[in-house]
NUKEVEX-482586 format. One line per 4 residues: number of its first residue (from 1); their letters; for each residue x, y, z of C-alpha. Coordinates in steps of 0.1 Angstrom, whole numbers, plus 2048, in hexadecimal, padded with zeros to 3 digits. Example, Ala and Ser with C-alpha at 12.3 -4.5 7.8 and 13.67 -1.06 7.14 Angstrom:
1	AS	87B/7D3/84E  889/7F5/847
***
This chain:
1	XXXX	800/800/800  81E/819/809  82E/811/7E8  80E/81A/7D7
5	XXXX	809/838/7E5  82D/841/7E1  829/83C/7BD  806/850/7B6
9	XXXX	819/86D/7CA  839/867/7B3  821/86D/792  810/889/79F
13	XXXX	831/896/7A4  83B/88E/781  819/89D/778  821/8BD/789
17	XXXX	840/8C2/77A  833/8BB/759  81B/8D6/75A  82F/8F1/769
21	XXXX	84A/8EA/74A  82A/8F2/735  823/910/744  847/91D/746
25	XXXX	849/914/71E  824/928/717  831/944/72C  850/945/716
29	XXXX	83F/943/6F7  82A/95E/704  845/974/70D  854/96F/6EB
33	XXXX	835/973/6D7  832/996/6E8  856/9A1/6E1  851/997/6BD
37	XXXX	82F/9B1/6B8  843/9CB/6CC  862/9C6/6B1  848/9CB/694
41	XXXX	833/9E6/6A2  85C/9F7/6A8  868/9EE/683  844/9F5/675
45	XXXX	84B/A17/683  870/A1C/677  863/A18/657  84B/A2E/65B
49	XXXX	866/A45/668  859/A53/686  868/A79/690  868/A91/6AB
53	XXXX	859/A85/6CD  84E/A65/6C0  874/A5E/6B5  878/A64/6D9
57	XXXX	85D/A48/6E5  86C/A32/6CA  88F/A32/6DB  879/A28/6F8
61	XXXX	868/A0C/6E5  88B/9FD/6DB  89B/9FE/701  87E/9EB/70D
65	XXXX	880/9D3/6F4  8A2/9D1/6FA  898/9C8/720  882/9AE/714
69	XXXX	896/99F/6FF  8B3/99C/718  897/98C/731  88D/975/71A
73	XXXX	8B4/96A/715  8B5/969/740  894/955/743  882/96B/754
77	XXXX	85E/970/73E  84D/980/756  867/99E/753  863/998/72F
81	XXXX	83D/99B/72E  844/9BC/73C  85F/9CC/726  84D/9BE/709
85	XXXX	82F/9CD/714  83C/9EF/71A  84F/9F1/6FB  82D/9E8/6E5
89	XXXX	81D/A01/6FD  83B/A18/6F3  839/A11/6CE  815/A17/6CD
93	XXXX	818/A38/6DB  833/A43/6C3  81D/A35/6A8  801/A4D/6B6
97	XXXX	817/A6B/6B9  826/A6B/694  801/A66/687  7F6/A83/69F
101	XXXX	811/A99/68D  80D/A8F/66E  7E6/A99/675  7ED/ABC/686
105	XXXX	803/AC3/669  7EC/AB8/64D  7CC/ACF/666  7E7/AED/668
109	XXXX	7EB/AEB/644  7C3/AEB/63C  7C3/B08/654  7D9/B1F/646
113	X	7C8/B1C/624
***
């Protein structure tokens, strides 16, 4: 009977272990699925070539990627979640500022006429 219940505690063990090396690999794949839309959203807007204050934000974009990147390399995905997270954050705001000077530059024009 001790052997028995040895061995059902031995594969819930295994069981356990299993499943937490799942989640560790998801949470990776997570973290690196974020840090890829952050990279495009970041070369989507070099293209674009951003300027001014969103050039700025930009250079913010990249140095949190950078962190996540470097976080991804050191195991640690929750940090990575996070860096990835604030460079798309980032990148999404300098996206938003060149469109919003693009727009007061296209209104000033239409004004001065």
């Amino acid at each position: 009977m001790r052997i028995r219940l040895t061995a059902i505690a031995a594969a819930f063990a295994l069981a356990g272990a299993a499943l937490s090396g799942a989640a560790l690999a998801q949470s990776e794949r997570t973290a690196r699925a974020v840090v890829a839309e952050a990279r495009g959203m970041i070369e989507a807007n070099d293209k674009a070539g951003v300027a001014g204050e969103a050039a700025d934000v930009q250079t913010r974009a990249r140095a949190a990627l950078e962190r996540a990147e470097v976080a991804i390399r050191d195991d640690n995905e929750d940090r990575a979640l996070h860096a990835a997270g604030e460079a798309e954050a980032l990148a999404g705001l300098a996206q938003a500022t060149a469109e919003l000077r693009a727009l007061t530059a296209e209104l000033n024009k239409l004004t001065a006429r």
